[in-house]
MIZA-469029 format. One record per residue (C-alpha): residue number from 0; x negated, y, z negated; residue in one letter. Coordinates in Angstrom, 1 decimal. Layout:
ropa:c1:c2:c3:keza
NUM:X:Y:Z:A;
...
//
This chain:
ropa:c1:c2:c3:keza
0:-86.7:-15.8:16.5:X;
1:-83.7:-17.3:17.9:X;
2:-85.2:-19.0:20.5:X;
3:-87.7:-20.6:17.9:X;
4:-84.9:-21.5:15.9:X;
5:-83.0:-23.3:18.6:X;
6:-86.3:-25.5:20.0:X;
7:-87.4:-26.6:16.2:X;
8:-83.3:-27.8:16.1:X;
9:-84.0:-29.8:18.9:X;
10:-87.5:-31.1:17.7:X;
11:-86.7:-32.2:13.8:X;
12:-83.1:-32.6:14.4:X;
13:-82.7:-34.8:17.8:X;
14:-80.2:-37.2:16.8:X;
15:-77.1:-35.0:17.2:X;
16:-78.6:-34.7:20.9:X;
17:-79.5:-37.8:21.6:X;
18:-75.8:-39.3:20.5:X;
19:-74.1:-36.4:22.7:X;
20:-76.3:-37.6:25.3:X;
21:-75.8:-41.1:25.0:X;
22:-71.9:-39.9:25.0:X;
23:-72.2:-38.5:28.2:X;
24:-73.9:-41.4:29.7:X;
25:-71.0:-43.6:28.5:X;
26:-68.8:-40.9:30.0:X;
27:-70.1:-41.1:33.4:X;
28:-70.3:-45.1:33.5:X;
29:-67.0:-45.7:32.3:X;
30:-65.6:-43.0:34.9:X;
31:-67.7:-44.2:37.6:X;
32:-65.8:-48.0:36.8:X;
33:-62.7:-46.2:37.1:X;
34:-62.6:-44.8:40.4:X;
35:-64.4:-47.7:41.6:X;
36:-62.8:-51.0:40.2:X;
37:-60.6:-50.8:43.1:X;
38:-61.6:-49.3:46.2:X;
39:-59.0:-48.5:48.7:X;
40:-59.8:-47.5:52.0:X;
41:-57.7:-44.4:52.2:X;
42:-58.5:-43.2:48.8:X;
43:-56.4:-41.8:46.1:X;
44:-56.3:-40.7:42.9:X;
45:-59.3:-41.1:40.8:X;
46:-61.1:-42.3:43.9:X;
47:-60.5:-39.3:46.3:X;
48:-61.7:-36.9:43.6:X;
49:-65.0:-39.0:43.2:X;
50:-65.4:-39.2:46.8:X;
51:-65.1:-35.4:47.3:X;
52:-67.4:-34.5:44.5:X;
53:-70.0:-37.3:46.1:X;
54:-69.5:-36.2:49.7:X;
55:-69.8:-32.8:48.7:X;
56:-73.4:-33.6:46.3:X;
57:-74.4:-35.9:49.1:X;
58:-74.4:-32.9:51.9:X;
59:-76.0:-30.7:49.6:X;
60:-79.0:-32.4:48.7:X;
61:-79.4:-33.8:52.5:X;
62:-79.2:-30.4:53.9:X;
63:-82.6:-30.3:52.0:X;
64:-84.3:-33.6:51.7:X;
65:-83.5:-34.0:55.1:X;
66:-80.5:-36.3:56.3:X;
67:-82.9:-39.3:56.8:X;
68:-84.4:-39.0:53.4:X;
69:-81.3:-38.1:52.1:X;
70:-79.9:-41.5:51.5:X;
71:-83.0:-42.9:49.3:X;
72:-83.3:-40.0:46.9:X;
73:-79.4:-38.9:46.6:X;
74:-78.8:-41.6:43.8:X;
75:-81.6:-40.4:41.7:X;
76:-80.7:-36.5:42.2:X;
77:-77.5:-36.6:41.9:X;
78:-77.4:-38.4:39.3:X;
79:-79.3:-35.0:37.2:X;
80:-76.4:-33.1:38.8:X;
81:-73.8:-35.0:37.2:X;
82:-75.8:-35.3:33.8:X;
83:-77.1:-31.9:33.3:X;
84:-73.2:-30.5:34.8:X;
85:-71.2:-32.2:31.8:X;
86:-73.9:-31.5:29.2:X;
87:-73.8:-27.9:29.7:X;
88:-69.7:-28.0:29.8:X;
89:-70.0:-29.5:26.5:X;
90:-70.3:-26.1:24.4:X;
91:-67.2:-25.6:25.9:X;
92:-65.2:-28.1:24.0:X;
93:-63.6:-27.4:20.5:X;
94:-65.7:-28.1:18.1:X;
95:-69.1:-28.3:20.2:X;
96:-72.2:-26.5:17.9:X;
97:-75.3:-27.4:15.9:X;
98:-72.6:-27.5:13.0:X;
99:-70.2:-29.6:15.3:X;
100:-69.9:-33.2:16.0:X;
101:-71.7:-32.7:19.4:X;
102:-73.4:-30.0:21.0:X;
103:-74.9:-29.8:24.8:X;
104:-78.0:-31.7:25.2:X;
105:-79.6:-29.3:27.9:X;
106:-79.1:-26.3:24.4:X;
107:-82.6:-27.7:23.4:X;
108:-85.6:-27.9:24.6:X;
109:-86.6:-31.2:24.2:X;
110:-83.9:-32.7:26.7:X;
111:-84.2:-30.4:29.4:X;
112:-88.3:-31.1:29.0:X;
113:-87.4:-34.9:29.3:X;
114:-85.8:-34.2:32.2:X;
115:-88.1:-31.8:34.0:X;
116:-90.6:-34.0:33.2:X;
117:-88.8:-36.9:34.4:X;
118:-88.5:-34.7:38.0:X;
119:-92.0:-34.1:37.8:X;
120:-93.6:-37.5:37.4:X;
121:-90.8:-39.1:40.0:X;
122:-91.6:-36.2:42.5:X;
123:-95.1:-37.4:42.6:X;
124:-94.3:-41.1:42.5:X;
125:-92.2:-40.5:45.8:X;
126:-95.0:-38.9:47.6:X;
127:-97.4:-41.4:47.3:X;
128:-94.6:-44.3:47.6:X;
129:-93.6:-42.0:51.0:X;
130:-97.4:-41.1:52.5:X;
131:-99.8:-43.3:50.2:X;
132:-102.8:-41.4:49.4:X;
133:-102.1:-38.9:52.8:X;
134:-99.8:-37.2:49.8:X;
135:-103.0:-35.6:47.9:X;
136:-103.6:-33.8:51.4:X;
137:-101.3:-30.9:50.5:X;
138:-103.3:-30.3:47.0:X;
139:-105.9:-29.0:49.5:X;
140:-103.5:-27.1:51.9:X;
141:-104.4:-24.9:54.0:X;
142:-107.9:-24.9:52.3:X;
143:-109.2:-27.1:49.7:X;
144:-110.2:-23.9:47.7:X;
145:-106.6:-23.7:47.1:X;
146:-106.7:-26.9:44.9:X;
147:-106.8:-25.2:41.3:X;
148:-103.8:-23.0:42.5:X;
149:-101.7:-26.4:44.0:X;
150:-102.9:-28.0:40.7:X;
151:-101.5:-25.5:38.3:X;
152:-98.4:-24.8:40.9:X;
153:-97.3:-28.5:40.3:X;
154:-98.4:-28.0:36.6:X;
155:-95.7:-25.1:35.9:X;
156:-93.0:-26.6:37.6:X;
157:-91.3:-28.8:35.2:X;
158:-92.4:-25.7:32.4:X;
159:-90.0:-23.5:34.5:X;
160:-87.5:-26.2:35.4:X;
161:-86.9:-26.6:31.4:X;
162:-87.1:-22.9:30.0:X;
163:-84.4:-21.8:32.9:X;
164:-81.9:-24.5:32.1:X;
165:-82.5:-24.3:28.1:X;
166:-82.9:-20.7:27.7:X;
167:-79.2:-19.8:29.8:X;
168:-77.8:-22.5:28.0:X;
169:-79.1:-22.3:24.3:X;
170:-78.5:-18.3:25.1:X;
171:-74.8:-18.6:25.8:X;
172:-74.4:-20.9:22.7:X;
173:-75.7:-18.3:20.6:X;
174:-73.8:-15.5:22.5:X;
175:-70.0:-17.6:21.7:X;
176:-71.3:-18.4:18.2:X;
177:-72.3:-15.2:17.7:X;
178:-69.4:-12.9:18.8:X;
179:-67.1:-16.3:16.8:X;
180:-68.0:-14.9:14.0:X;
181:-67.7:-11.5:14.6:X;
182:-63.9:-11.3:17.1:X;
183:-62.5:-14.8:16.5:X;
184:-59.9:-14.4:19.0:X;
185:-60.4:-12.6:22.9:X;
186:-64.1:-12.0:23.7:X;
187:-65.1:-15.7:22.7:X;
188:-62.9:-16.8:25.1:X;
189:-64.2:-14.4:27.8:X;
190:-67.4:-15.8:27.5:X;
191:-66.3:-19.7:27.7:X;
192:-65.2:-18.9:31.0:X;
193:-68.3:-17.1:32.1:X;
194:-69.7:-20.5:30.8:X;
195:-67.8:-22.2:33.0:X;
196:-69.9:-20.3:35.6:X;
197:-72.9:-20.6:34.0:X;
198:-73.1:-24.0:33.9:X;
199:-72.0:-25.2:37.3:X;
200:-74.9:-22.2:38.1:X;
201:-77.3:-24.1:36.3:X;
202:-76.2:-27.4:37.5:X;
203:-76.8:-26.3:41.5:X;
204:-80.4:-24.7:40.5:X;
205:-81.9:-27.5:39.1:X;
206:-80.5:-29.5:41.7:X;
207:-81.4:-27.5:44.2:X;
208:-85.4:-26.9:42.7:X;
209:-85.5:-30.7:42.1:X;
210:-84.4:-31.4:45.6:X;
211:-86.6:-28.6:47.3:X;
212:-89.7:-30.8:45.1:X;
213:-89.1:-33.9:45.8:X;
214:-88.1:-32.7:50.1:X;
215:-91.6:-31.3:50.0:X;
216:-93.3:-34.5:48.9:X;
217:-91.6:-36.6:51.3:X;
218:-90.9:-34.7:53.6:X;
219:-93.0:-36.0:57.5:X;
220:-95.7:-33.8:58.5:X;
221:-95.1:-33.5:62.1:X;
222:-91.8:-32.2:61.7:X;
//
């Protein structure tokens, strides 16, 4: 009932969403000006703790894209990362609810569609940009009576990339809301840390599904 409650919030109610999400999007710009508006070569500040958190993204995804691939597919990947990390930190801010000025896009079910959907549709795109028409090979691999299965494989992806990042999101939201209400003061603030956990967990997985995807459309056959 609960979960019902939360995906029709997200359907008939988007606009809260889509102005946290535009938020964020601001956010990231403006901070990526910042730390970039004057580029030093040993870096400091501002600078050095973008450069980490790049250098850091950067040898994660090409440790499974594959370090040659790595460059043309980082931008677009990490770019979820950084998205989908903030937006679930969110809820953690004062204020943050359905009631509240903002709440965390990836708590409904329409965002984190979008953006499994978004993975799904640019997963195929870079296959066939990658290997042409050599990328509909694997829908018949090993066999081609495996091609329903490949089919439906591709098919549930971006259903399981969205229902894993709302559910553990949309589920701790209703967890701190709930237990609010009930013990205003310690637990609530036992479970905003968790969430801390949470969603850097969430973060890495979706990072880490979208990059295993889009690595096993690109990725060179004879290797």
């Amino acid at each position: 009932m609960a979960e019902s409650t939360g995906i029709l919030e997200g359907l008939l109610h988007p606009s809260l969403y889509v102005k946290t999400s535009w938020g964020i999007i601001l956010f990231l710009a403006i901070l990526s000006y910042l730390g970039t508006r004057k580029m030093e070569r040993v870096p400091r500040g501002l600078q050095n703790v973008l450069e980490m958190v790049v250098e850091g993204l950067y040898n994660f995804i090409g440790g499974i894209v594959g370090e040659k691939k790595a460059p043309k597919y980082f931008p677009f990947i990490a770019t979820f990362f950084l998205f989908i990390l903030i937006s679930n930190y969110i809820g953690l801010l004062p204020f943050a609810g359905h009631e509240g000025p903002y709440v965390p896009p990836t708590s409904t079910i329409s965002v984190t569609a979008a953006l499994a959907i978004i993975v799904f549709f640019a997963t195929q795109f870079f296959g066939i940009a990658e290997k042409g028409l050599g990328y509909f090979k694997h829908f018949i691999s090993p066999f081609i009576f495996m091609l329903p299965l490949n089919i439906l494989e591709q098919l549930v992806r971006p259903l399981s990339l969205s229902m894993r990042l709302y559910g553990n999101i949309y589920g701790h939201e209703l967890v701190v809301g709930t237990f609010m209400g009930l013990v205003p003061m310690l637990i609530p603030v036992v479970f905003n840390l968790l969430g801390v956990l949470t969603g850097a967990i969430q973060a890495v997985v979706f990072t880490l599904l979208t990059s295993s995807y889009i690595g096993e459309a690109v990725h060179d056959e004879h290797h």
